[in-house]
C-alpha positions as CSV (number, residue, x, y, z in Angstrom):
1,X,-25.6,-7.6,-44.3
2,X,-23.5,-6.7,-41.3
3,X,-19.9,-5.9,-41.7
4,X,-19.2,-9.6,-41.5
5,X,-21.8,-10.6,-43.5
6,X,-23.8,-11.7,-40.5
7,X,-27.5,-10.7,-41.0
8,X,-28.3,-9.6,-37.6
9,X,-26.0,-7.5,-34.7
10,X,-23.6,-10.1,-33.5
11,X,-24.8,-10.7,-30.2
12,X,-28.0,-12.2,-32.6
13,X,-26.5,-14.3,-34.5
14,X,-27.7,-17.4,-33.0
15,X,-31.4,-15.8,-34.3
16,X,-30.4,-16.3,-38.4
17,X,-31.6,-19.4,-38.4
18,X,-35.3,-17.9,-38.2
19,X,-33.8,-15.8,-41.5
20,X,-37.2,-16.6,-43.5
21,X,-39.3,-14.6,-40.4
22,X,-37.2,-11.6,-41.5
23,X,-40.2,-9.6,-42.9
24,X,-40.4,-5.9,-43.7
25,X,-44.8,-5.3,-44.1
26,X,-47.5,-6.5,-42.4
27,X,-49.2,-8.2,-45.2
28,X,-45.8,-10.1,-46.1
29,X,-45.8,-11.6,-42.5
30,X,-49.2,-12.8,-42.4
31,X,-49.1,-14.3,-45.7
32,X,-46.0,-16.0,-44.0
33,X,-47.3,-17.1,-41.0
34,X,-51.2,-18.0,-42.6
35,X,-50.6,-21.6,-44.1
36,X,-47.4,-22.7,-41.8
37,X,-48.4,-25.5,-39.4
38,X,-48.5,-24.3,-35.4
39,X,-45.0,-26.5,-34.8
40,X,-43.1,-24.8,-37.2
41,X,-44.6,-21.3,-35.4
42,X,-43.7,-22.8,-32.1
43,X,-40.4,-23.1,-33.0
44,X,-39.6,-19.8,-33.4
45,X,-41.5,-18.7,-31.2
46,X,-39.6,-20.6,-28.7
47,X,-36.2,-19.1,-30.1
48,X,-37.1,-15.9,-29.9
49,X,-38.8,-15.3,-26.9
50,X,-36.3,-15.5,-24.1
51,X,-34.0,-13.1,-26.6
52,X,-37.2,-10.5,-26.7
53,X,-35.7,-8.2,-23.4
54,X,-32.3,-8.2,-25.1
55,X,-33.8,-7.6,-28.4
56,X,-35.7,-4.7,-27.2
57,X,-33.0,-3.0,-25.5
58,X,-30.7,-3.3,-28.7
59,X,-33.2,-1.7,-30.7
60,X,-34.3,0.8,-28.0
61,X,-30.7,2.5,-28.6
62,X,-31.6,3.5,-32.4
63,X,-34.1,5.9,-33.7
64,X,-36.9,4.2,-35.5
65,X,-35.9,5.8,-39.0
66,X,-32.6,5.8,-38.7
67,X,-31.8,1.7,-37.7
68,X,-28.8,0.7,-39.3
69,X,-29.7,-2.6,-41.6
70,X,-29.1,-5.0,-39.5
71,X,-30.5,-3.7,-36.7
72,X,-33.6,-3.2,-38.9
73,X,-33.8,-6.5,-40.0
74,X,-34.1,-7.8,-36.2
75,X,-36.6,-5.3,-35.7
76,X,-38.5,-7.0,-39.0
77,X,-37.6,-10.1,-37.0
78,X,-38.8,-9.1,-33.4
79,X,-42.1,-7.9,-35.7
80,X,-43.2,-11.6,-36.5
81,X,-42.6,-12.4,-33.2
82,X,-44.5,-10.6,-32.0
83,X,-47.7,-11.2,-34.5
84,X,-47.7,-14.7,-33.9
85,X,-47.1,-14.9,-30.3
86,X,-50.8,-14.9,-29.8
87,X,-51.6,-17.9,-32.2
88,X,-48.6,-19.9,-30.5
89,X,-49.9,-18.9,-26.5
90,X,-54.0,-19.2,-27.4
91,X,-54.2,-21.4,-30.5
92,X,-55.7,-20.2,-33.7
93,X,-58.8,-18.9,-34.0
94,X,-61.8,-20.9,-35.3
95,X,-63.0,-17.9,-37.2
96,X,-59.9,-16.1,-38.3
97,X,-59.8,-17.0,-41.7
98,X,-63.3,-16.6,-42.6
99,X,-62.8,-13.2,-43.3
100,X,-60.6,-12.1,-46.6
101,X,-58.1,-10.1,-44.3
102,X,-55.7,-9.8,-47.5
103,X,-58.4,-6.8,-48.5
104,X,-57.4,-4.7,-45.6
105,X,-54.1,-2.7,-46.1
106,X,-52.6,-1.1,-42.5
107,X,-52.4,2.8,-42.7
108,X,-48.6,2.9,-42.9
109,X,-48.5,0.6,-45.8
110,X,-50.5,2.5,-47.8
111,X,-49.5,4.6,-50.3
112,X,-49.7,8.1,-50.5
């Protein structure tokens, strides 16, 4: 946590309510965001999206492997944002699921 305790850089506070989108892989997030109904996905999405511009520019300021924690846990945040803004904008797709995407693994998860 932050100095404070506070999960997120101060001027984010207001986003630790959404604390259960703050996930670290790929496979984590889509297990997340796979079963939740479209109104709980709306809901974040509509917290976080006029905060994206601000949340950007925070995180632009730190190298990617050098974030301090907090900082990394909005980018974890800014992350499921961002994978389901286009179920929340298009709807989800009638076919998504039909394929067993819990067999593919992304590159950077993998292990060496």
């Amino acid at each position: 946590m932050g100095e404070g305790g506070e999960l997120f850089p101060a001027e984010f506070a207001d986003l630790e309510v959404h604390r259960d989108w703050v996930v670290p892989t790929e496979r984590e997030r889509l297990e997340r965001r796979k079963d939740l109904p479209d109104a709980e996905l709306k809901t974040f999405y509509d917290a976080f999206l006029p905060r994206m511009e601000d949340v950007v520019r925070y995180l632009n300021q730190f190298p990617l492997d050098r974030m301090p924690d907090d900082a990394r846990r909005l980018f974890d945040l800014a992350k499921s944002f961002m994978e389901i803004a286009i179920t929340v904008e298009r709807g989800r797709s009638p076919v998504g699921w039909r394929v067993d995407v819990f067999r593919f693994r992304p590159m950077h998860e993998r292990s060496a």
